[in-house]
VOBA-1610 file (N, C-alpha, C; in pm, whole numbers, padded with zeros to 5 digits, always signed):
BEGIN
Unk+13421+12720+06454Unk+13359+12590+06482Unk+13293+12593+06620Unk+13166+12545+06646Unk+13109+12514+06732Unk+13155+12444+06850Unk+13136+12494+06975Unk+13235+12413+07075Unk+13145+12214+07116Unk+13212+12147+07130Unk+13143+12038+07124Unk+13249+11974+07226Unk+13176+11858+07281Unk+13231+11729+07325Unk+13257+11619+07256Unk+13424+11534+07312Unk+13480+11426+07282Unk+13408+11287+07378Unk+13405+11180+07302Unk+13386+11083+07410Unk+13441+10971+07318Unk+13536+10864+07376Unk+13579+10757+07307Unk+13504+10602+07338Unk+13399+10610+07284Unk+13320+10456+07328Unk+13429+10304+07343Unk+13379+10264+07448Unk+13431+10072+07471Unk+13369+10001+07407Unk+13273+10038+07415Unk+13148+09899+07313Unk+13045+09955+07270Unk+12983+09850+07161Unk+12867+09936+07102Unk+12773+10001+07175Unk+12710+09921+07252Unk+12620+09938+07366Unk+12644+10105+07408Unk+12797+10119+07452Unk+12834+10270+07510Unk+12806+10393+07420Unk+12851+10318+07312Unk+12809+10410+07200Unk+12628+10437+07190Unk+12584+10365+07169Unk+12446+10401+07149Unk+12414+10465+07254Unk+12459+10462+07386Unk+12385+10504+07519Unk+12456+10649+07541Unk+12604+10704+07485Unk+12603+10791+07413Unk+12560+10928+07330Unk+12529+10863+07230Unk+12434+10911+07131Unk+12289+10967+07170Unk+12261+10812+07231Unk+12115+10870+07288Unk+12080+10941+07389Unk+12177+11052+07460Unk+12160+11093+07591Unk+12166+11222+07547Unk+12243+11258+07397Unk+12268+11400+07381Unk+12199+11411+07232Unk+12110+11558+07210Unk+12029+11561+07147Unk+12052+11559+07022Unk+12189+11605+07001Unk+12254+11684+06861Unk+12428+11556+06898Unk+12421+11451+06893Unk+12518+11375+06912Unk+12559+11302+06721Unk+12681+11297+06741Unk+12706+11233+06617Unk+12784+11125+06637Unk+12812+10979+06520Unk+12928+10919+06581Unk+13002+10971+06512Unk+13134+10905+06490Unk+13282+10949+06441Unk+13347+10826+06417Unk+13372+10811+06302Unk+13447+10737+06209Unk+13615+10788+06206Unk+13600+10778+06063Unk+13705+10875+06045Unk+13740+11001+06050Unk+13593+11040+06041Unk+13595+11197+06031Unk+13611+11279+05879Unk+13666+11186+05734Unk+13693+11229+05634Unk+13559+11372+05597Unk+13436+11303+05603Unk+13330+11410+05568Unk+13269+11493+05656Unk+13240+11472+05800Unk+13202+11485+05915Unk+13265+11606+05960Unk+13429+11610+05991Unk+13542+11698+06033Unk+13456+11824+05968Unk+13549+11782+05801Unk+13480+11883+05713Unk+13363+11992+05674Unk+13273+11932+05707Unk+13137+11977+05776Unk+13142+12059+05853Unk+13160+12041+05984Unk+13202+12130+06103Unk+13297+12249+06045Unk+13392+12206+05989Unk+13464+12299+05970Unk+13385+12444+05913Unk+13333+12421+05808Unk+13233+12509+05715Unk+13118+12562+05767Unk+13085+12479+05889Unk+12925+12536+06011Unk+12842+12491+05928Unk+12873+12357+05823Unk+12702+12271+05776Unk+12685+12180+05902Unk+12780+12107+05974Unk+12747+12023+06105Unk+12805+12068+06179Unk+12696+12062+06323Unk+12730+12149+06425Unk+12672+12017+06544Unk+12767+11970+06544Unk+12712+11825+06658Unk+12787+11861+06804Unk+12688+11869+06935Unk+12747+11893+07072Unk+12826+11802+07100Unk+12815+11696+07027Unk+12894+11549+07091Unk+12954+11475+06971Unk+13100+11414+06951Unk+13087+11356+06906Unk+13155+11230+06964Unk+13087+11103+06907Unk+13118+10979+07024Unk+13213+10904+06910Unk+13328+10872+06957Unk+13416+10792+06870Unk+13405+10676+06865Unk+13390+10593+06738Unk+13354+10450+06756Unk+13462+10381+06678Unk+13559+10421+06595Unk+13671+10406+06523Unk+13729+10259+06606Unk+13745+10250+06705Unk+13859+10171+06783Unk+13740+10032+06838Unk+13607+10030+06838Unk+13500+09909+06850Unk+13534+09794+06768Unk+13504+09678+06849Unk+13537+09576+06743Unk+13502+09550+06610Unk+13462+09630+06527Unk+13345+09608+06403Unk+13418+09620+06270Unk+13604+09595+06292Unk+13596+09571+06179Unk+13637+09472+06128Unk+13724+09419+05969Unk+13728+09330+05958Unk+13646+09271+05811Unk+13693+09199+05733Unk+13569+09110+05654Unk+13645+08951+05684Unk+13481+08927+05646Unk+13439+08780+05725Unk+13347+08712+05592Unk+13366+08600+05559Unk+13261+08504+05502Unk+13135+08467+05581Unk+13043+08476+05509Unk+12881+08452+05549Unk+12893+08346+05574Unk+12769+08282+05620Unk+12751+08108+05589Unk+12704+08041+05448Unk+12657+08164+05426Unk+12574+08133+05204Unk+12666+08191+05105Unk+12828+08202+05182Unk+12918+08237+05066Unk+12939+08381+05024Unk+12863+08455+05072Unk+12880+08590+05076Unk+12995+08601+05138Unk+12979+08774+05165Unk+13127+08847+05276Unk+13030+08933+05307Unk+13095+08989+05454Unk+13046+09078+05530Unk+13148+09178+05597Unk+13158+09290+05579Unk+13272+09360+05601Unk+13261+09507+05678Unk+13316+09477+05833Unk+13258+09556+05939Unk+13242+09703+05878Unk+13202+09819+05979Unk+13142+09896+05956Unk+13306+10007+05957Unk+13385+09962+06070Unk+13512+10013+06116Unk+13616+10012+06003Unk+13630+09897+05924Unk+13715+09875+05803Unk+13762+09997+05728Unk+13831+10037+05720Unk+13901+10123+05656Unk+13823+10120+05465Unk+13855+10174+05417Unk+13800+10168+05253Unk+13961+10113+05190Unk+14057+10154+05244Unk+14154+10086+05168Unk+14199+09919+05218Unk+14169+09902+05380Unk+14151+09772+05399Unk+14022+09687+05324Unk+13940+09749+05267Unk+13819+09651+05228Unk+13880+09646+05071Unk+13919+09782+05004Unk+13974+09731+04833Unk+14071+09623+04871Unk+14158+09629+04949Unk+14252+09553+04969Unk+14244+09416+05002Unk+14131+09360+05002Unk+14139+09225+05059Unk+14098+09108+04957Unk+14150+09014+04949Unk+14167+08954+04876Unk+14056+08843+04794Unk+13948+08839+04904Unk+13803+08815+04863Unk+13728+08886+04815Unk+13732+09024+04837Unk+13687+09146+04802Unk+13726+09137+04645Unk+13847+09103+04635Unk+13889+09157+04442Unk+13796+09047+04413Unk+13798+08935+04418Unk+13821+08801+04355Unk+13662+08761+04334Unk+13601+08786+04432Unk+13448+08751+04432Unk+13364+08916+04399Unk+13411+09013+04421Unk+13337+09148+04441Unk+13417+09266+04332Unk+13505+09205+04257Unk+13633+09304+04239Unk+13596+09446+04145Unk+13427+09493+04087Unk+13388+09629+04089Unk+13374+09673+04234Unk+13380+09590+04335Unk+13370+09700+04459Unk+13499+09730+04521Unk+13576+09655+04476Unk+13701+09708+04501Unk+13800+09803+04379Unk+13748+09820+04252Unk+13769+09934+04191Unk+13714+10049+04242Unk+13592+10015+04290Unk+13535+10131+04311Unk+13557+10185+04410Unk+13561+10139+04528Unk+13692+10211+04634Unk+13799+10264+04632Unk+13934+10204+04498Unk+14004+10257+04502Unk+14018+10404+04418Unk+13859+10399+04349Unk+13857+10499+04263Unk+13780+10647+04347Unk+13789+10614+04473Unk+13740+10711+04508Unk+13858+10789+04621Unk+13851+10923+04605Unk+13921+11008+04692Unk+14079+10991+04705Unk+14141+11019+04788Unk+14314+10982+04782Unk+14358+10847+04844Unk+14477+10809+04886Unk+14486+10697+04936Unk+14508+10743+05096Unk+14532+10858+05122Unk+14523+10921+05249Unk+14409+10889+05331Unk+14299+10941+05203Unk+14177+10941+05219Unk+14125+10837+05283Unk+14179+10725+05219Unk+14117+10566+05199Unk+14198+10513+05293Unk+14234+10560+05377Unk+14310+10497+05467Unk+14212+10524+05602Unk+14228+10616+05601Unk+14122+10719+05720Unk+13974+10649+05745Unk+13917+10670+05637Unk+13728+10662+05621Unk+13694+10512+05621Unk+13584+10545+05690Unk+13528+10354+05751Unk+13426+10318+05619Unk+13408+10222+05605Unk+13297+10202+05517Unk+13195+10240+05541Unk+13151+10209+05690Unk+12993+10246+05744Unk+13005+10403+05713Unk+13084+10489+05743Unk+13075+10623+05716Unk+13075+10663+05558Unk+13148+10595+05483Unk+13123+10597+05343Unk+12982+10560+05277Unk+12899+10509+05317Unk+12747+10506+05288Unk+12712+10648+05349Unk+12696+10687+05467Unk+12650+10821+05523Unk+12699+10947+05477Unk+12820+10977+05393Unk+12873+11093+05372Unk+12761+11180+05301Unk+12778+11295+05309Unk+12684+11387+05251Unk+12684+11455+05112Unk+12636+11539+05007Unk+12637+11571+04867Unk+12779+11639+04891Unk+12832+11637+04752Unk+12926+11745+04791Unk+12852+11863+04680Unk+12749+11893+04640Unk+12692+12022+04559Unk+12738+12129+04706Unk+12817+12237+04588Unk+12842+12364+04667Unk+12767+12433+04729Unk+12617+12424+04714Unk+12522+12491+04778Unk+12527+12468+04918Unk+12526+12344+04955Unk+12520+12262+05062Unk+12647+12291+05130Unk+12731+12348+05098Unk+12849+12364+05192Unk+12815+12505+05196Unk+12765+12590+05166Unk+12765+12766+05135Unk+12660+12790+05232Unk+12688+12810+05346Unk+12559+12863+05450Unk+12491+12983+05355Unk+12561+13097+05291Unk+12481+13183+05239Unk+12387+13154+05138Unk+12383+13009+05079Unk+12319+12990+05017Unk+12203+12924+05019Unk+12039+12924+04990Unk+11966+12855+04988Unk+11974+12706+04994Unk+11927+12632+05040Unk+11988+12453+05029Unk+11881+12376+05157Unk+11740+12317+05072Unk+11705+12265+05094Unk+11705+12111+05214Unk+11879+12068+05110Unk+11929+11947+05227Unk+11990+12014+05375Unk+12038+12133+05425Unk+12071+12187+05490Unk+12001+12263+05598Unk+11890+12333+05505Unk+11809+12427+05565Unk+11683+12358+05490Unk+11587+12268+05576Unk+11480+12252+05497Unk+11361+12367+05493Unk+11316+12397+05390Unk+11218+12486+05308Unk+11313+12616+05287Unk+11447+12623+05281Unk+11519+12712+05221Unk+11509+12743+05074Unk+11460+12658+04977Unk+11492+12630+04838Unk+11622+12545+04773Unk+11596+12556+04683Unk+11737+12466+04647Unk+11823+12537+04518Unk+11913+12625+04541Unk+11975+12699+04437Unk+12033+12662+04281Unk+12067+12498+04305Unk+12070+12473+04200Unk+12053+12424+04062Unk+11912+12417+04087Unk+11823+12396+03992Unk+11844+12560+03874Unk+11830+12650+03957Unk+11847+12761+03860Unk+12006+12814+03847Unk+12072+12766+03963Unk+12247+12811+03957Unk+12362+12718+03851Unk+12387+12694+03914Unk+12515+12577+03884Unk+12496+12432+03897Unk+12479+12367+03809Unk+12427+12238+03797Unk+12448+12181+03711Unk+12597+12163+03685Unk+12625+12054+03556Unk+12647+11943+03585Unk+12655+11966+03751Unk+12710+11786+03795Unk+12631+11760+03894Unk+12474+11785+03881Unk+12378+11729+03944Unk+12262+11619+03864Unk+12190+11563+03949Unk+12112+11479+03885Unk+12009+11493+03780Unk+12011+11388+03693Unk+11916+11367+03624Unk+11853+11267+03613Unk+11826+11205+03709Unk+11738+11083+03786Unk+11652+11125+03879Unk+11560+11095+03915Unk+11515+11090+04042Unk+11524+11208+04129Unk+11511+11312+04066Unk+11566+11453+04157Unk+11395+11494+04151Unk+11341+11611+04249Unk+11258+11719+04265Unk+11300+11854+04286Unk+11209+11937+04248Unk+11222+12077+04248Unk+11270+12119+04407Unk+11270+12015+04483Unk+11319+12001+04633Unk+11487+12012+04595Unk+11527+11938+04556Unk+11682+11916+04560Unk+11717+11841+04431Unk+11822+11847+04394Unk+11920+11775+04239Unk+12035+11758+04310Unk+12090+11730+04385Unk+12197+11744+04414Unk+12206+11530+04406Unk+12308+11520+04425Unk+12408+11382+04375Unk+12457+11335+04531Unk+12418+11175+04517Unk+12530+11131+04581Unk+12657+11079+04573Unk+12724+11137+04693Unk+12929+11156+04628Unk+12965+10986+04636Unk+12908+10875+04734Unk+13008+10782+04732Unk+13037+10678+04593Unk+13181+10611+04584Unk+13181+10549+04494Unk+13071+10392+04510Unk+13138+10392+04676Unk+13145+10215+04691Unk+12966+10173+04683Unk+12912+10304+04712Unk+12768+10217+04718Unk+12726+10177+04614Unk+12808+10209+04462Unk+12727+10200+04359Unk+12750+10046+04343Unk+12854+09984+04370Unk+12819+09854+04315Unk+12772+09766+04485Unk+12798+09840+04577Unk+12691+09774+04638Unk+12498+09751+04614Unk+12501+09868+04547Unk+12356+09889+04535Unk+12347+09771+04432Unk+12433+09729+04319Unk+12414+09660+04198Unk+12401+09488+04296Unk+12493+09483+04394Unk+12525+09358+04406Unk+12425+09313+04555Unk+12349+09397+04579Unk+12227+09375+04630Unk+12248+09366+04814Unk+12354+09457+04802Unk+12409+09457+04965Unk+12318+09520+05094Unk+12332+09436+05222Unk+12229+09461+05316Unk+12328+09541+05455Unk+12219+09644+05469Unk+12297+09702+05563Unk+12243+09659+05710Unk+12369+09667+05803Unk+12273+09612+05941Unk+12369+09717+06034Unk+12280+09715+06133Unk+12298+09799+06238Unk+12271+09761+06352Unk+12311+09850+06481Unk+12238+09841+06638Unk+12162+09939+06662Unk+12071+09921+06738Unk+12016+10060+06854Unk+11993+09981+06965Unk+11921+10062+07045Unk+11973+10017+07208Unk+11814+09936+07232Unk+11690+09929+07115Unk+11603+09849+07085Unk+11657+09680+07068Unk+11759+09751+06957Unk+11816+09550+06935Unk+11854+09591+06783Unk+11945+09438+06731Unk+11951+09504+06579Unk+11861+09493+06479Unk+11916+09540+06333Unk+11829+09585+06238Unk+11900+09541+06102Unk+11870+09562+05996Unk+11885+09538+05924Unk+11809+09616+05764Unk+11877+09681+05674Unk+11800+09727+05574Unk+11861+09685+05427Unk+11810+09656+05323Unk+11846+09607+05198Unk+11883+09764+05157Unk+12017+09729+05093Unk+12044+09881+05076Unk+11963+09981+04914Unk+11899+09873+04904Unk+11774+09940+04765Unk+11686+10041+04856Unk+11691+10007+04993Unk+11551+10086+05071Unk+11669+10184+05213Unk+11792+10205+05199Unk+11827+10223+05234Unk+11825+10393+05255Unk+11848+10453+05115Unk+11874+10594+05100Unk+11715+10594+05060Unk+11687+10717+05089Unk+11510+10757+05067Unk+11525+10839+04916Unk+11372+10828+04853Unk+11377+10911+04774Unk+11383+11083+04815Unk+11413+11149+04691Unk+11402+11275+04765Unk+11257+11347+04824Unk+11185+11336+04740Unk+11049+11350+04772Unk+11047+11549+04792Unk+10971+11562+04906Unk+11000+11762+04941Unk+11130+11719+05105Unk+11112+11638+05132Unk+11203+11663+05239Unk+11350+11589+05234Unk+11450+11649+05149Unk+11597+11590+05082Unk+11701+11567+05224Unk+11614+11643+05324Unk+11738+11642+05452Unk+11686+11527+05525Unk+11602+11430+05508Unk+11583+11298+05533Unk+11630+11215+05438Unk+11776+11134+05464Unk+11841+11109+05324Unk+11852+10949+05348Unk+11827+10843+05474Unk+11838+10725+05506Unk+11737+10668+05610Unk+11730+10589+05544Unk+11582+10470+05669Unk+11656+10443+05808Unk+11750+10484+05838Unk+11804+10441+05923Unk+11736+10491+06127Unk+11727+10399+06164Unk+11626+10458+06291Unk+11704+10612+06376Unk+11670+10641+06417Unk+11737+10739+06508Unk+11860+10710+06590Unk+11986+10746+06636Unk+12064+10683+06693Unk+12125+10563+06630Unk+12078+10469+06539Unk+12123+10349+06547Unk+12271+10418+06441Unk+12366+10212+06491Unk+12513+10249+06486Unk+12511+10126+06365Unk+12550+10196+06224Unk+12619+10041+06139Unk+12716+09993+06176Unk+12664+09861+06241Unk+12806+09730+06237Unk+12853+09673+06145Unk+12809+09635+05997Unk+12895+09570+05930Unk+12758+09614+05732Unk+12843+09560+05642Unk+12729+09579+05514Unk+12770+09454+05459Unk+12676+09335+05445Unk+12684+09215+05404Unk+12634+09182+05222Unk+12742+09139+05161Unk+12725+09107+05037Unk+12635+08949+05013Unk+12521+08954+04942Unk+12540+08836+04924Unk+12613+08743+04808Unk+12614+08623+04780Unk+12697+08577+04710Unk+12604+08590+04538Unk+12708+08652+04462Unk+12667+08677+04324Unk+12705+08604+04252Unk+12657+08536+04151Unk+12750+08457+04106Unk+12841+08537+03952Unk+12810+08635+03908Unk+12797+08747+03777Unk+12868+08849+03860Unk+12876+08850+04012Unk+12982+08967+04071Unk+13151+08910+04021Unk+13139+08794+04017Unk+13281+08772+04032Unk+13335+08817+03834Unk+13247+08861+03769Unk+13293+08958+03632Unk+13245+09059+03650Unk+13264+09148+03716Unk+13203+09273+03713Unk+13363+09368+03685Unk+13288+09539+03649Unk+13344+09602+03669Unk+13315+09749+03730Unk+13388+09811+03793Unk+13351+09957+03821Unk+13442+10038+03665Unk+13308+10147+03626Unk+13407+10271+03540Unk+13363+10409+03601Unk+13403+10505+03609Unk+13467+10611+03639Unk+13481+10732+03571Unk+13392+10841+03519Unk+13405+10938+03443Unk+13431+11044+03566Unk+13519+11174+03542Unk+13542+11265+03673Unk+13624+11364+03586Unk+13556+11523+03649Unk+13662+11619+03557Unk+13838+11621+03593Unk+13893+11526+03625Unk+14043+11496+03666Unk+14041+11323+03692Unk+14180+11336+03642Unk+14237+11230+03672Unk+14214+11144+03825Unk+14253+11229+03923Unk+14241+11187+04047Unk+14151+11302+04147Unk+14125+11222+04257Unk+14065+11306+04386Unk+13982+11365+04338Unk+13826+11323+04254Unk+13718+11423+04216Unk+13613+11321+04269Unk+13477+11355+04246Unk+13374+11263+04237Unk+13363+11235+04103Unk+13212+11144+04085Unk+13200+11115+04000Unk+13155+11206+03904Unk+13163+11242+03761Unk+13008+11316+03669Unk+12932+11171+03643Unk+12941+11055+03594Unk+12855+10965+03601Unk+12975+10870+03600Unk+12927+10740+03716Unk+13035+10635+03721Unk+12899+10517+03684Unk+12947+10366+03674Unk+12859+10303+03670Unk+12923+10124+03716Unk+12843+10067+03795Unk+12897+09919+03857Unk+12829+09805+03718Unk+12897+09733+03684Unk+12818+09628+03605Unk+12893+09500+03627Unk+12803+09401+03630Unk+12814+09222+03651Unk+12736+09179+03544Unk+12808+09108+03470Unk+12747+09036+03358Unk+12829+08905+03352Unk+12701+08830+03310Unk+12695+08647+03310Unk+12650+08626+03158Unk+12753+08607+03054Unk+12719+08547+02930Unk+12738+08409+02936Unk+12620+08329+02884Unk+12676+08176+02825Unk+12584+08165+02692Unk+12733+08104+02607Unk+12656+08077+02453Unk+12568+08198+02418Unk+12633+08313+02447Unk+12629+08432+02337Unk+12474+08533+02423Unk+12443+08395+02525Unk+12343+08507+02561Unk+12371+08567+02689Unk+12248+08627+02745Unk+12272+08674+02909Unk+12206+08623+02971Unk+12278+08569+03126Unk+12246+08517+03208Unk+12175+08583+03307Unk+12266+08672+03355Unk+12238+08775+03480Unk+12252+08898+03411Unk+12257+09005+03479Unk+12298+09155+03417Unk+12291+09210+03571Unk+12367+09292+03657Unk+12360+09384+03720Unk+12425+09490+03696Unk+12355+09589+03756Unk+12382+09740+03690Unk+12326+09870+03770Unk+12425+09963+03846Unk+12411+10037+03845Unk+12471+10186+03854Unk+12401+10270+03855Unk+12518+10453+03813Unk+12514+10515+03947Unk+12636+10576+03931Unk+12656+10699+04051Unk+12674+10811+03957Unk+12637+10905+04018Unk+12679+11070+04019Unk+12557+11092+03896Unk+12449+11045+03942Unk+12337+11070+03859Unk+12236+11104+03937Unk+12179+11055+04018Unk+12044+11075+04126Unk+12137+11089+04297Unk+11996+11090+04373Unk+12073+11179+04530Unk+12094+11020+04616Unk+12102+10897+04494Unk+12147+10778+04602Unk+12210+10673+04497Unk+12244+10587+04491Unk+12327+10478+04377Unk+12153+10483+04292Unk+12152+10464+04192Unk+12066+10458+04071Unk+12065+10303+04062Unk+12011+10198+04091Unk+11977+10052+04004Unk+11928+10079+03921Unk+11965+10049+03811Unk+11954+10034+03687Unk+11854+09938+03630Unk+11730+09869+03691Unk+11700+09744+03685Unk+11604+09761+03555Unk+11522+09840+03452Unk+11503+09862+03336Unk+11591+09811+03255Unk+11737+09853+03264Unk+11806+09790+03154Unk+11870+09642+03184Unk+11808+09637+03328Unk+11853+09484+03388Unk+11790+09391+03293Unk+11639+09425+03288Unk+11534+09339+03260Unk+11541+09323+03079Unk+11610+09450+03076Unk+11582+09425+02837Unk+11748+09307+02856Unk+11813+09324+02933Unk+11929+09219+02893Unk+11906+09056+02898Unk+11797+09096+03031Unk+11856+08934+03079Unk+11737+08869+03005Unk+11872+08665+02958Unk+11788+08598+02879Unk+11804+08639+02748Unk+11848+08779+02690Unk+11846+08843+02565Unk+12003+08806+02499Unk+12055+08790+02375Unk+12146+08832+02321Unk+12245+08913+02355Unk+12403+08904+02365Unk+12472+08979+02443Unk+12544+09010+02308Unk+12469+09139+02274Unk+12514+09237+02142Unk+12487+09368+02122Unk+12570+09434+02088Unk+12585+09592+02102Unk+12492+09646+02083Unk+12401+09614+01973Unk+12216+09640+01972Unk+12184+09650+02079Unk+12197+09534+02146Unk+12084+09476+02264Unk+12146+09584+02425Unk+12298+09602+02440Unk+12355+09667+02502Unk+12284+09825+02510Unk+12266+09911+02405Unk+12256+10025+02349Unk+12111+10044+02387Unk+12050+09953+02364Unk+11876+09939+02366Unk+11830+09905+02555Unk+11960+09834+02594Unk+11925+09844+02756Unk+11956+09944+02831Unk+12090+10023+02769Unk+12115+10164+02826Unk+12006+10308+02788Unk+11928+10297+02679Unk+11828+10392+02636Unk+11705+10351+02699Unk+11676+10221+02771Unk+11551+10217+02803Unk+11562+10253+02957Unk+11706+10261+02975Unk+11713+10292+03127Unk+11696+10413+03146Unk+11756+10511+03056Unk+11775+10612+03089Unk+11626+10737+02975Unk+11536+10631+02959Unk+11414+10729+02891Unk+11341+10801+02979Unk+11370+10747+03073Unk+11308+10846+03220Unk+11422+10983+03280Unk+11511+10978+03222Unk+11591+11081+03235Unk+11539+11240+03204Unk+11564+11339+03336Unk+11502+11476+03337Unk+11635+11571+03379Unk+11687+11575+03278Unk+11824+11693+03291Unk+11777+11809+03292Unk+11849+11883+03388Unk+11809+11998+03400Unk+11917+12076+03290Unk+11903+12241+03222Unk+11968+12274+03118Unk+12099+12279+03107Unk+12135+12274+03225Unk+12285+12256+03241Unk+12375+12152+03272Unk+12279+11995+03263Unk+12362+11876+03230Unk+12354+11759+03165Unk+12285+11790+03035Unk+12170+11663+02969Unk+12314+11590+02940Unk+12417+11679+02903Unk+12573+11554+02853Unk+12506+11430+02937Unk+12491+11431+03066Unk+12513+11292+03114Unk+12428+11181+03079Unk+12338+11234+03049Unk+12236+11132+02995Unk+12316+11102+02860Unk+12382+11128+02804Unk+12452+11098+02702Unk+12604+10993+02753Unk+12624+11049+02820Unk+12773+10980+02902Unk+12735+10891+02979Unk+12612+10864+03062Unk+12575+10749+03093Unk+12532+10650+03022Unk+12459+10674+02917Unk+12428+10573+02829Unk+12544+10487+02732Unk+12643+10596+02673Unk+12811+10539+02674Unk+12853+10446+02748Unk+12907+10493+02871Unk+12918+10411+02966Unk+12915+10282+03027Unk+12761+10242+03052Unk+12679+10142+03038Unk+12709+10049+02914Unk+12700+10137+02776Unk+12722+10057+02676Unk+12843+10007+02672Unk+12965+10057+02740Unk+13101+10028+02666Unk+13115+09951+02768Unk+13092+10011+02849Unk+13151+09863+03000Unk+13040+09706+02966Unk+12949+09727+02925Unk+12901+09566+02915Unk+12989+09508+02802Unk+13010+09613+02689Unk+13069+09570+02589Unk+13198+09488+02599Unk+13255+09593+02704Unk+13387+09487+02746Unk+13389+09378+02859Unk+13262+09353+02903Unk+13252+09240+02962Unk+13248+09123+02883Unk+13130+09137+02796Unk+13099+09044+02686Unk+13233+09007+02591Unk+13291+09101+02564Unk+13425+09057+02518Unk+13535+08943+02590Unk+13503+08959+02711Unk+13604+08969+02797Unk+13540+08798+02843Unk+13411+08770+02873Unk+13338+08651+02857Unk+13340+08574+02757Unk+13391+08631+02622Unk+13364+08582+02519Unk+13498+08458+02471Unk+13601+08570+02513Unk+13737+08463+02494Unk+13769+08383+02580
//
């Protein structure tokens, strides 16, 4: 491991001023993905500035009924809270469905949006890897790729993003905000992660330096039936092969709302908003279900070694609305 510097920030402010003084500076959360990194020589940061102990965490009610839930929060303090189940409660499956409870004890939320792919290429210095080494190539388009994307990928990179929680943030239309030493910011987390485009090692809009303080939900009214599901080759401690967030609003047999979206399909949460649009207003029936998961996924480009998912996502999608609608129904 690379020799580096400790620094434990007082306030945000310190932190950013920090960051911005050293060229190759990182912050530090928990460290769950970050550590790891280093360990392997994919991150090699001279500095890293600890922000773990800043006032930023915490969830809090908006003024429009939302929640807002600091950046510092633990992932098992945010499943854990009791507004979180009740108004948000796929984002609190989906937290607890990710990683160990060790895990989820450790890792901040703000760092849980930032974590990096876990495709093996990307940890394998000997290996080609585009997100790592840009204009290296990307090995697994022709290597090992059963649990890479079939969304939104380029001959640049296929590789997946690992977190659970963004997926139903992405569904439930969550805004990310931040500092820099400019002033703060703010990004809708639809514009948050970039497409891949040729350059995959530019993976967030996020300005240079700046520090997430908190990711604000707004108030859904179709969040408070939602669910997170979960496909993974094990029981526990894997990522996803395709997971998916859904909120559905039936009245009198039809649909109200529909939100929807997949992880462990493309290199950022997938919105689903194609099969948003065949639901809503439409009939809430297994036809109509089946016909919103195929129109979502007709843009689907599997590479030869993982079309299953385009098959397992479309499942998915179908069975979890199915048991919403059920579940609305009685």
């Amino acid at each position: 491991m690379r020799e580096f510097s400790y620094r434990r920030a007082s306030g945000v402010r310190e932190a950013l001023t920090l960051v911005a003084e050293h060229d190759d500076a990182r912050y530090l959360g928990g460290g769950t993905n970050l550590v790891d990194l280093m360990k392997h020589g994919v991150e090699t940061p001279g500095r890293l500035v600890d922000v773990r102990r800043l006032p930023l965490g915490g969830v809090r009610e908006t003024p429009d009924g939302g929640l807002a839930i600091g950046a510092t929060t633990t992932n098992s303090d945010a499943a854990a809270h009791p507004e979180v189940r009740r108004r948000y409660p796929a984002l609190s499956q989906a937290v607890l469905a990710g990683a160990s409870g060790q895990l989820r004890n450790m890792a901040t939320v703000g760092g849980n949006l930032l974590q990096r792919t876990r495709c093996g290429y990307f940890a394998d210095l000997s290996q080609p890897c585009n997100k790592r080494a840009p204009g290296s190539g990307c090995a697994a388009i022709t290597g090992a790729h059963h649990n890479h994307a079939v969304l939104g990928w380029t001959g640049h990179c296929a590789a997946t993003h690992p977190s659970d929680m963004a997926v139903p943030l992405a569904a439930f239309e969550a805004v990310v905000r931040y500092e820099t030493l400019e002033g703060p910011g703010e990004i809708p987390l639809a514009d948050f992660y970039l497409p891949v485009g040729d350059r995959p090692d530019l993976e967030t809009a996020l300005p240079p330096g700046a520090l997430i303080t908190e990711i604000v939900l707004p108030p859904v009214a179709a969040a408070r039936r939602s669910r997170y599901r979960k496909v993974r080759e094990r029981a526990s401690y894997a990522f996803a092969t395709v997971s998916v967030a859904v909120a559905l609003d039936v009245h009198d047999g039809f649909v109200r709302d529909a939100r929807i979206a997949l992880g462990g399909v493309a290199s950022r949460p997938w919105r689903a908003r194609t099969a948003e649009e065949v639901l809503r207003d439409a009939p809430a029936t297994p036809d109509r279900f089946r016909g919103a998961a195929e129109a979502e996924l007709a843009t689907a480009d599997p590479l030869p070694g993982n079309a299953y998912k385009v098959t397992l996502a479309r499942n998915l999608i179908e069975a979890v609305l199915t048991e919403l609608a059920e579940r609305d129904g009685r």
